[in-house]
N, C-alpha and C positions, 0 to 999 in steps of 0.2 A: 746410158743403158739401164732400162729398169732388170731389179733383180730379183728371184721369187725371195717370198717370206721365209721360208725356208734357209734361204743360203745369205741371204741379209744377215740370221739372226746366228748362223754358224762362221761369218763372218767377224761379228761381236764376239764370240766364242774365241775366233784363230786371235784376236790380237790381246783378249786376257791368255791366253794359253803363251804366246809372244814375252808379255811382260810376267807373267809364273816365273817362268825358264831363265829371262834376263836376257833376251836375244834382244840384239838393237831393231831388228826388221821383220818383217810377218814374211814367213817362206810358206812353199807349197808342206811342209810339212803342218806347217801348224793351221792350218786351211784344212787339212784330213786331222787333225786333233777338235777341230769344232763342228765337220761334218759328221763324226763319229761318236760327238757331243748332241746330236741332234734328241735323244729322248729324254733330255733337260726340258726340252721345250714340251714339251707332253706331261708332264708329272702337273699333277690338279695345282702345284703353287704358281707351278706357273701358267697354266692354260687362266685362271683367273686373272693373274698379272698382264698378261698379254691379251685378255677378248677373246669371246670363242670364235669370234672369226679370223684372228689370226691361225687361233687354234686350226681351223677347220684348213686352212691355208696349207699350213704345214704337215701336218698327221697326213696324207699322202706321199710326201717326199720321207718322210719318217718312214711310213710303211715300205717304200721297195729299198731301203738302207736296211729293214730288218730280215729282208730276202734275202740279198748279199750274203750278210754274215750268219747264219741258221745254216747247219748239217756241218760249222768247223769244231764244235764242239767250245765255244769258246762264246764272249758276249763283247760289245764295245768296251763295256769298262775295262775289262782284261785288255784289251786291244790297246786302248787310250794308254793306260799303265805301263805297257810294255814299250811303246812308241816313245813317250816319253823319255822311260828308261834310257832310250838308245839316242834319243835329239840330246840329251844332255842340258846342265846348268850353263849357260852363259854368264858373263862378268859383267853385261853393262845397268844401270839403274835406271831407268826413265822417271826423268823429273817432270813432263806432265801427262797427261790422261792418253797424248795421240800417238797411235802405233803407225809407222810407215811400210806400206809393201819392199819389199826388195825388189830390182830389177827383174829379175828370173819370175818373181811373182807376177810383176804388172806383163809378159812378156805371155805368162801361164792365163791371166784374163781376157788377151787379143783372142788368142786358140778359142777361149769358152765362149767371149760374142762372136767368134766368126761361125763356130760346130751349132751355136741357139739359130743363128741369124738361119742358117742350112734350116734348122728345124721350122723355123717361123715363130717360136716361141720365146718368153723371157729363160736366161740363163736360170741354173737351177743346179742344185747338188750332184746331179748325174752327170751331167755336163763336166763339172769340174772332176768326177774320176775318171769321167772317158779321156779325156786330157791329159789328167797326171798318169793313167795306165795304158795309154797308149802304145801302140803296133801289137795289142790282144795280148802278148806274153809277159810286157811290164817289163823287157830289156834294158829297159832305160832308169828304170829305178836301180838297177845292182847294186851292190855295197853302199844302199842309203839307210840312213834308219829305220825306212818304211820295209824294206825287204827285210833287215834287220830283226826288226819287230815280228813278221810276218814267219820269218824262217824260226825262229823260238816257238811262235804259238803251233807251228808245223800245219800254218797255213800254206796250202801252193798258190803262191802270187801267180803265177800262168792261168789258172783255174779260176782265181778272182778277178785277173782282168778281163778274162772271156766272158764273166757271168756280168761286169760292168758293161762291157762292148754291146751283148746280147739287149742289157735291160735299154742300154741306150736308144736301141734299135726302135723301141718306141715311140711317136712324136708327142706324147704326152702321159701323163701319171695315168690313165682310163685306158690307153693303149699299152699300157706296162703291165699292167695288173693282166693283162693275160699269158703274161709270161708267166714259166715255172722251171725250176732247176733241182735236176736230182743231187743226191751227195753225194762228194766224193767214194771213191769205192771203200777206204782205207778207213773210213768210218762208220763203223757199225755201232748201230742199235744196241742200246742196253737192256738187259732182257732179266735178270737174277740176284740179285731184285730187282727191276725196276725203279727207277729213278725217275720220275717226269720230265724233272727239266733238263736232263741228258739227252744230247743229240737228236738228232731227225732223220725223219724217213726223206721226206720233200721239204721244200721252200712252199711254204703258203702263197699264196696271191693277192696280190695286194686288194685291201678292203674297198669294196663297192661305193660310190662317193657318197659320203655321208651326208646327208640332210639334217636337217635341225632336228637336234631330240634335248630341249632343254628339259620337259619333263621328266626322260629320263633320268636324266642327269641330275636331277632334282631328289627326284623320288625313288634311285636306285643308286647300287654300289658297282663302278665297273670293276669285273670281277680282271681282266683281261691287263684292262691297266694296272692295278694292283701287279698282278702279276708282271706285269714287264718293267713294274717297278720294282722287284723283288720283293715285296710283303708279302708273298705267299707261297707256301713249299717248306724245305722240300716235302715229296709227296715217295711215300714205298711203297711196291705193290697196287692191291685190287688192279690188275692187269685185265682179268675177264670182264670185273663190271662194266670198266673203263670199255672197252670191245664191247659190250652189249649196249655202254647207251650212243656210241657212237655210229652202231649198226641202228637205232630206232631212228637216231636224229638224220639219216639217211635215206630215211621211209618217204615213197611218197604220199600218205595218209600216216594216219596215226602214230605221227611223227614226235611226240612231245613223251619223253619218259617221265616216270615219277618214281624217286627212293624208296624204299619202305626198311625199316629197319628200327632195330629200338634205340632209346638216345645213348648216345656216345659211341655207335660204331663208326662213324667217319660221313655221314652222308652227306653232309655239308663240302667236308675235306676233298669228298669227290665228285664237289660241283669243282670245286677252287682249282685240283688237279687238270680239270678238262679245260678251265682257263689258264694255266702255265702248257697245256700241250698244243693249243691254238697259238699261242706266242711262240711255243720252240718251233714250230713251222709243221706239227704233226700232224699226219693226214688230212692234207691239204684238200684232198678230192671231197672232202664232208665240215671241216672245218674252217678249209682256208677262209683268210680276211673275216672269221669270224668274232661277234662282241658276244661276252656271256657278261648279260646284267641282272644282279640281284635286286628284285623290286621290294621294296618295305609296306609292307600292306600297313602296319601301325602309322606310317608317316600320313599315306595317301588321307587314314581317316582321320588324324588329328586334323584340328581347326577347321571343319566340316561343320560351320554350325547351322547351316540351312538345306530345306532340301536340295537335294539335285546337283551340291555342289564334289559330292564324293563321286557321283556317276560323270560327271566332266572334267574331273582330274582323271579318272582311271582310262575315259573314253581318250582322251587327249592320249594320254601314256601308249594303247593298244593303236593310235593313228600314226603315231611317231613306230611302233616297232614294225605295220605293215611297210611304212614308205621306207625302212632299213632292212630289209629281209636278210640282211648279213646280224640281227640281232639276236640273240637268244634269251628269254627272260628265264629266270631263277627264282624262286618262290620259296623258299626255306618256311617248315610248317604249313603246305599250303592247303591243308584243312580249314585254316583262317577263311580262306574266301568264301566260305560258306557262310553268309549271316553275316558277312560283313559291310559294313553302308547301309543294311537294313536299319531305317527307320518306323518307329513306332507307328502302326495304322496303314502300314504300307510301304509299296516301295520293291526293289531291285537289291539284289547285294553284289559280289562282285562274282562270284560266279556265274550266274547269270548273265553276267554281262561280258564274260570269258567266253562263254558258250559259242556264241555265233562267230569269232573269230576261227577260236579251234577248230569247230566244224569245214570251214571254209578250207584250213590251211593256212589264213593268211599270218600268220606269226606261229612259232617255233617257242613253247612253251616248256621249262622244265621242274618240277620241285618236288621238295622232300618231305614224309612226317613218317610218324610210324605207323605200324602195322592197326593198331585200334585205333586212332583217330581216319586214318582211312576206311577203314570197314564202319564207322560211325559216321562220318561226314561225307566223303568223299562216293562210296557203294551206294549210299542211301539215294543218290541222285543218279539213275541209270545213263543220261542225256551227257551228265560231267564225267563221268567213269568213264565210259566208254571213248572219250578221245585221249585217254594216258594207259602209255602201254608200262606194266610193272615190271622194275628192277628190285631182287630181292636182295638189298645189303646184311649179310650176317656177320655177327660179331668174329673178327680174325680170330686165329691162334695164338697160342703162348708164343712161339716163335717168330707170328709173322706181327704180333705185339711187339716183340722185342729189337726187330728192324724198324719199325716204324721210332720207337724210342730214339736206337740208335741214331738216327736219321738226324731229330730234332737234335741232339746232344749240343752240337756247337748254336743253336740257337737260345739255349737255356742259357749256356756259358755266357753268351754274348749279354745277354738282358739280365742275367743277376752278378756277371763280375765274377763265379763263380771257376771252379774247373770238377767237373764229374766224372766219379770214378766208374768203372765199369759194372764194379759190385753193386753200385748205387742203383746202375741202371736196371742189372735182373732184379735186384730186389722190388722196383719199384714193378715189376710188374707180376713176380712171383709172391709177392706181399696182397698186393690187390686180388690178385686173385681169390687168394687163400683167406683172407680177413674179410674185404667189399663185395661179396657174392651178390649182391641186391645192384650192384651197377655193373656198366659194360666196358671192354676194351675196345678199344684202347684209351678212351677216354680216362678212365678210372685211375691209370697207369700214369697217363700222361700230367692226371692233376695232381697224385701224390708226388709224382716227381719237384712241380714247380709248386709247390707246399715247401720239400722240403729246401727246396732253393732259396728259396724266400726266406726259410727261417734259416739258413747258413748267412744268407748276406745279411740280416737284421736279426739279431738275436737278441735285441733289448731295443726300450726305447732308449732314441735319443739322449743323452745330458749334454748342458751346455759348458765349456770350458773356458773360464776368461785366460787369455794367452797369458797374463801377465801374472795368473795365479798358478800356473803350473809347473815351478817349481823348477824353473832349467834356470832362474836364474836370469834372464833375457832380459825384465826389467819391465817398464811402465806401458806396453801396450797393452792397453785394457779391452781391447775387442775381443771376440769370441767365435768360434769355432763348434759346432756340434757333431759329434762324436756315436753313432747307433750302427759301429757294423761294418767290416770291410771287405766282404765274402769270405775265401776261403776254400775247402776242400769238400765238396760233398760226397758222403760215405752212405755206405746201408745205415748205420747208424740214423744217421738224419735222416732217411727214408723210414725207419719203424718210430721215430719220435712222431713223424711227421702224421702217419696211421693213427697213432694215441692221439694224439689231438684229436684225428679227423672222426675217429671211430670209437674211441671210450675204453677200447682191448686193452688190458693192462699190458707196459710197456715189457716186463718180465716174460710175459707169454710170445709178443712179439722176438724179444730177442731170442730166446729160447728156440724158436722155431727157426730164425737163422742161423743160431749156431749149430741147429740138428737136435740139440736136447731138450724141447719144449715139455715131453712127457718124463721126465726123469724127476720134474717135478712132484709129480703124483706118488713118490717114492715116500714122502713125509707125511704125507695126508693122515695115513692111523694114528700116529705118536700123537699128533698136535690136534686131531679129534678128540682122541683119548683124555688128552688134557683138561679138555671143556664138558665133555660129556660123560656122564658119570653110572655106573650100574646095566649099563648097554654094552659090555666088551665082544658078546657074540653079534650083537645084530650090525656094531661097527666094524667089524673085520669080514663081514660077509658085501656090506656095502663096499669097503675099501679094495677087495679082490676083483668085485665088478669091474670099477672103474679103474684096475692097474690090467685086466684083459683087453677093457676097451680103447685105452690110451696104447696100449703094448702091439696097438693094431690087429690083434689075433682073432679078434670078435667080426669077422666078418656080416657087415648088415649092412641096407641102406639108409637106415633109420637113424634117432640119435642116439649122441655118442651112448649113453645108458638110459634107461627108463625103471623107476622103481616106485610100487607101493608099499609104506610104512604102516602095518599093521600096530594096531597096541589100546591101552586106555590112553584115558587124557592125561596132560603132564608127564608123561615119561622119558621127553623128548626127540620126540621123531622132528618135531616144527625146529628146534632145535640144534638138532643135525645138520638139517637144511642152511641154515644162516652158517653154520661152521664150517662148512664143507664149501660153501660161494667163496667165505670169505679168506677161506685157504687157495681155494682154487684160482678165483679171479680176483682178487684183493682187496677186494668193500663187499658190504652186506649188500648194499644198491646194486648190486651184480644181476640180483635171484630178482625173478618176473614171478609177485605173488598174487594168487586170484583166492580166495576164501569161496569157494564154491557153492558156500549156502545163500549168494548171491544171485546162483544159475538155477532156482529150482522152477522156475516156467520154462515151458519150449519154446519159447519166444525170444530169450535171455540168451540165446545163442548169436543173435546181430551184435550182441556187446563183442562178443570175443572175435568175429570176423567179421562185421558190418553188415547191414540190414541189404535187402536184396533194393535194387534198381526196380523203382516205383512207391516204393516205402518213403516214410519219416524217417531220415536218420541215414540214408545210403550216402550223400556225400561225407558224414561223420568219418571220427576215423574209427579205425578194430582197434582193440585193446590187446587183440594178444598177436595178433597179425604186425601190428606196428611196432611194439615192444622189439620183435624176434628180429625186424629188422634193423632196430635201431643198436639191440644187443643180443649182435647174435653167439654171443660165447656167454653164456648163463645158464644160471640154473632155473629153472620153473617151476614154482614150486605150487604143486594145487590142493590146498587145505580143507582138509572132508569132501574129498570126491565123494564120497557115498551121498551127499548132500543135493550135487546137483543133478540135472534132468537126464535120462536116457540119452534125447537128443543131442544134448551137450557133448555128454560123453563120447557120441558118434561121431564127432567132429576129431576126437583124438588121433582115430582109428589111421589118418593120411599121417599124422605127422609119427606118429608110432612105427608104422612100415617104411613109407619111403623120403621121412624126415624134411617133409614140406607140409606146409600147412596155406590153402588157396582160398585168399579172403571172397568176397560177396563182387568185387571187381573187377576180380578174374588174375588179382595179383599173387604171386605167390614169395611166400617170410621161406626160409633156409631154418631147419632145425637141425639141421646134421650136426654143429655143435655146441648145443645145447646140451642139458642133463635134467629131463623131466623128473621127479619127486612128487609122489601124489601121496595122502595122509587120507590114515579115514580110523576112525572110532570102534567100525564095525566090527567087532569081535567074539566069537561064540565062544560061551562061558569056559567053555573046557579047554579052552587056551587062554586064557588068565589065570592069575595067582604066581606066589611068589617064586619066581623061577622054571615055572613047570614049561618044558619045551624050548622057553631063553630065545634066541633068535638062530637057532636052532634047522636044518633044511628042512625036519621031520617037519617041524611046525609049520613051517611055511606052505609044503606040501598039504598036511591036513588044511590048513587053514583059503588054501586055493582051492579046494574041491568045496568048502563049504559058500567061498564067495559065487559062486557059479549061481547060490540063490537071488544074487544082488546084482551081479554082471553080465552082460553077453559072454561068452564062449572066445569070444575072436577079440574081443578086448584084454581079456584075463591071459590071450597067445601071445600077444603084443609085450608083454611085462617083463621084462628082465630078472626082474628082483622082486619077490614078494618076503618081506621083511620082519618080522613077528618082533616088540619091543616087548619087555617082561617088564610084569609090574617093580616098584622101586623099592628095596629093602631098607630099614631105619638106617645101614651103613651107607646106604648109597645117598639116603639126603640128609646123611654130617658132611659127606664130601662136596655134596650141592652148597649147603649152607657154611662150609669156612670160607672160601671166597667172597661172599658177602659181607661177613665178619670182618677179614682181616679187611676187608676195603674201608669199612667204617671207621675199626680200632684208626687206620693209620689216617683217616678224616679227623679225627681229635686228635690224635699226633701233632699233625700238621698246622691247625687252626689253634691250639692252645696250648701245648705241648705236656701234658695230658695222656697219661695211661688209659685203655682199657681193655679188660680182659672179660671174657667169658665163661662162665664157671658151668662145668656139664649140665650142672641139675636145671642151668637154664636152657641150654640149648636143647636137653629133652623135653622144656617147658614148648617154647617154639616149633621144636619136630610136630609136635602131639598137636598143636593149635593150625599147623599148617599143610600137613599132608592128613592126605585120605585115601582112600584107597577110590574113591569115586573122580577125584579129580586129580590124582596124583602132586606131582609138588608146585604145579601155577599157583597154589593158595601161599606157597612157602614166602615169597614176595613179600607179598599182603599182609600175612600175621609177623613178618619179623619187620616194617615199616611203625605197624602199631603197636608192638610190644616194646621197639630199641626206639628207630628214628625218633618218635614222637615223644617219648620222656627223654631224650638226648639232647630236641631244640628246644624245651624247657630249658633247660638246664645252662644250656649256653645262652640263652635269651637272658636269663637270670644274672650272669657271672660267676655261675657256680664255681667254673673250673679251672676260675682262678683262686678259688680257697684250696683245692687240694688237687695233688697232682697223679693220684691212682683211684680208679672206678672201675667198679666190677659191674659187670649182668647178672643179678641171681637168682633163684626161684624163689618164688613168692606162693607155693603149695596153688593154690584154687585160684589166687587172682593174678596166675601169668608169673610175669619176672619183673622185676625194679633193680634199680642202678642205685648204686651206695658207694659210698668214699669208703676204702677201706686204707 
């Protein structure tokens, strides 16, 4: 008796399952361990190992075996597992390859060719559980391992064998497939969250007989097999979209949905979902025996290198999905088809060649991009648009992020070796939030997670160990071992390391924010300004108060955290402030985003800071202050002589000032909410200069904002937080500038020669007097104490002076500066 491919290959199956166990004989048990085994044969290692037409052979006998078991809430592998459990180890060993039937077996194959012989067809997998489930209730299995099995998973064996009985009823796999079986009552639908690959409404029907689709197969991903192989899942929520594209794909016109959404909301995820709900048997009436294939447009056009050969791959591909109407293609990015296969001087691309299908009906098309590549590519063709009806995917919630996470958890554990804490997990998505504002969820969430995964399981590289040098004493095997990481515990910790790396935010400010006192920081900020900045005590305590209202949350605004203009002359350190204040804040000077404004004084010099408009030179370029914001979006900004640059310029401020965004030239928009703008300008009316008069003072500030009103718009000067008046520098204030200088040098010959030196007053009033001015205040201080000290000092050690004598003074020298002498 010939037997189908199918039970041939689950035959092979029963007699290694036989020799696992150690059973001397192949029983009807282990005959349901290789039928049950049947989507071994289905996995791509082995549909290549065996031919696609074995392939094709079987995947129908497959198909109404995945009827059966769909609405028990349970899969074969579970099944197999439990079965097992209960057949037990045997004691015998088989010394060669050949397993023999038992009697009750070969007694169990008369039944199967006499119930085929009835049918007129070859025996076949159905055959053999009409058989072993016989008289509909399965009475005869009682207290076997198979009821056994079946009574654990709280499968009803009465229920199973009437659904086998039923499917048998058909005399062939084409007359089966019109059967359908609801689920038992006892098992309901999962509904809060949602889970996809949980339970079912119906049993699918088995798939349509397949015809050859090697191009697909070629040039697509099945998304369906994937899934019934498990690589894909689990899947939480989008419960309505999931309902809306299942209602389009039910149309009978403009039946083909298309995602729209920005990158990293899931719209991929919830092509992959609607192939794990076609495998759990979900609504069967729109999806039954359905295939969802991902088509790869980049494939189709490599090695294309003559005409016409890109239009008879894709044309093949759309002949194979008419003659499968049970297909559904999946286009990920499918803005691509636009201009794709276009050749130079002419030609078709692959939209075009979409078009007449879609129209027709005859293939079920689905795919995803976002919202501007659609309204760019996809809008601009009325003929393509109009056969894709839109689903709008928006970015989830904090919460329904934090399911989706959940979800994955054991599959992160699984591929890093790892174990994940819970705190790991809000963090990674209360983290991202609050720091990656420029990306979406859940994507955003889900990469910082397997970031920090990755760096808990690999925390260094590799070193290699030779066995025999490691010290246990073991002795002369000299092979080796390498050593980079054994997982471990993932924590928020390794979620805000993980952010530092990915995002540049000092890691301080991230933990800060998990422990809840990220702004407690800002507590230090005056003393350790104070430090640095010298003769400024009003205009630093007036800047420091801003920014302890604004951290202190009290400053209600939408804008950034503070915005302030440092009025003053030059040199008195307002530029100054700025770099002190970054580098306290966010812990490198590289923190502050600095533009020198006298850069922006054309109206044109505005495409620098946001990119030039679409049609211009320079619009694919990037923005300089649009890109920056996103790259660092917790800095300072620091805009040196706004008074310098253009009206226009300054009009660009006005958005990020109020509602603390700023929207480049491509419609993109950088986050300033926390940021701390700092703009400096020169411009000072006389009667606020001079030594102390006003100080940084509110009076002054005030006065000095009514007179800016000649220099500024109205609505930019409302925007300002802080307008900051810095007073000229008093001879006390640059001795305190200049001993830091000093002692840096003194203990530079310290160091290098061990070598005194001191500074004697009448010099450093030599230097005062050579280096400030009251026009430039003290940037000149630098300069004249490089050429009065530094430069007779690398004399001097060029020389080997200063190993004749071991103390040097700086001293005034009346009219020609100061000179250095041994004393």
């Amino acid at each position: 008796m010939k037997y189908s491919a199918a039970l041939s290959y689950a035959w092979n199956l029963a007699a290694g399952e036989a020799a696992l166990l150690k059973s001397e004989l192949i029983e009807y048990h282990h005959l349901l361990l290789g039928i049950f085994g049947l989507e071994k044969a289905v996995s791509e290692e082995e549909k290549r190992r065996l031919g696609y037409n074995a392939y094709r052979a079987i995947k129908p006998e497959y198909d109404s075996l995945m009827k059966l078991i769909s609405g028990y809430g349970v899969n074969y592998k579970t099944l197999r597992r439990s079965l097992r459990s209960n057949i037990g180890a045997g004691g015998y060993e088989h010394k060669n390859a050949v397993v023999h039937r038992s009697g009750e077996c070969k007694k169990l194959f008369e039944k199967i060719d006499a119930l085929a012989a009835l049918k007129s067809s070859d025996p076949d997998c159905i055959h053999v559980l009409a058989v072993i489930f016989e008289g509909r209730n399965g009475e005869g299995l009682a207290g076997s391992p198979v009821a056994k099995a079946f009574a654990e998973l709280k499968i009803d064996i009465a229920d199973f064998a009437a659904r086998v009985m039923k499917l048998n009823e058909g005399a062939s796999g084409a007359a089966r497939g019109n059967i359908s079986f609801h689920r038992p009552d006892n098992r309901a639908d999962s509904t809060e969250p949602e889970k996809v690959n949980m339970g079912a409404d119906k049993i699918d029907a088995v798939s349509p007989e397949i015809k050859n689709t090697h191009f697909l197969d070629k040039y697509g991903r099945d998304l369906t097999r994937d899934a019934r192989d498990g690589k894909l899942g689990p899947f939480i929520g989008r419960r309505s979209e999931l309902l809306q594209i299942i209602q389009i794909l039910a149309r009978r016109t403009k039946n083909n949905p298309v995602l729209l959404g920005e990158a990293g909301v899931g719209k991929t995820a919830i092509a992959e979902a609607l192939a794990v709900r076609i495998v759990e048997g979900k609504d069967p009436q729109v999806l039954g025996g359905r295939r969802v294939i991902e088509l790869n447009v980049g494939s189709l056009i490599a090695g294309t290198k003559y005409r016409g050969e890109f239009e008879e791959k894709l044309t093949m591909i759309l002949k194979e999905a008419e003659e499968n109407p049970a297909v559904i293609l999946f286009i990920d990015e499918i803005h691509t088809i636009v201009g794709a296969g276009r050749v130079e001087g002419g030609g078709t691309d692959a939209g075009n060649i979409l078009k007449p299908a879609l129209a027709r009906g005859a293939i079920r098309c689905m795919g995803s991009t976002t919202m501007d590549e659609y309204q760019r590519f996809i809008e601009s063709d009325p003929a393509l648009e109009r056969r894709f009806d839109k689903v709008i995917i928006n970015e989830p919630s904090r919460d329904e992020s934090l399911d989706i996470i959940k979800g994955l958890k054991a599959k992160f554990e699984s591929h890093h070796g790892v174990v994940i804490t819970e705190d790991a997990l809000t963090a990674s998505v209360d983290l991202s939030i609050r720091f990656a504002p420029e990306y979406n969820l859940p994507d955003k969430a889900i990469d910082l997670l397997d970031r920090a995964c990755a760096m808990a399981n690999i925390p260094e590289l590799s070193v290699m160990i030779k066995r025999g040098e490691s010290g246990d004493g073991g002795g002369g095997d000299a092979s080796a071992s390498f050593y980079g990481g054994s997982g471990g515990m993932v924590d928020k910790a390794h979620i805000a390391e993980a952010l530092h790396k990915k995002t540049g935010v000092p890691l301080e400010i991230i933990k800060g924010h998990l422990a809840g006192d990220e702004k407690s920081r800002i507590i230090g900020l005056e003393a350790y300004v104070k430090e640095n900045i010298f003769g400024q005590d009003e205009a630093v305590a007036r800047f420091n108060e801003r920014l302890l209202t604004a951290y202190g949350g009290f400053a209600k605004k939408r804008g950034p955290l503070a915005t302030f203009l440092f009025l003053g002359p030059s040199g008195v350190g307002k530029t100054e402030l700025a770099r002190v204040a970054t580098r306290y804040l966010f812990g490198a000077e590289d923190a502050a985003i600095r533009f020198d404004m006298s850069e922006f004084m054309e109206e044109h010099s505005v495409s620098k800071l946001i990119g030039a408009p679409p049609g211009y030179v320079g619009f694919k370029e990037g923005a300089r202050l649009t890109d920056n914001l996103r790259a660092k979006p917790y800095s300072v900004v620091l805009l040196d002589e706004i008074d310098k640059a253009h009206p226009k310029v300054i009009d660009i401020f006005l958005q990020a000032f109020d509602e603390g965004r700023i929207t480049d030239s491509r419609g993109k928009t950088a986050d300033a909410r926390n940021a701390i703008f700092i703009m400096t300008s020169n411009l000072m009316p006389e009667k606020h200069m001079g030594f102390g008069l006003f100080g940084g003072s509110k009076s002054a500030a005030e006065s000095a904002a009514g007179d800016l009103k000649k220099y500024f718009r109205v609505e930019f000067l409302n925007r300002i937080d802080e307008i900051i008046v810095f007073k000229d520098l008093s001879e006390d204030d640059i001795r305190k500038i200049l001993k830091p200088i000093m002692d840096e040098v003194a203990g530079m010959v310290r160091e290098r020669s061990g070598a005194e030196l001191v500074f004697e007053p009448g010099a450093v009033k030599a230097i005062i007097e050579a280096g400030y001015s009251r026009q430039y205040g003290a940037r000149e201080l630098r300069r004249a104490f490089d050429r009065a000290v530094q430069v007779p000092l690398s004399k001097l050690s060029l020389g080997g002076e200063f190993a004749k004598h071991k103390k040097w003074a700086v001293r005034s020298a009346g009219s020609e500066g100061v000179t250095i002498v041994s004393v």
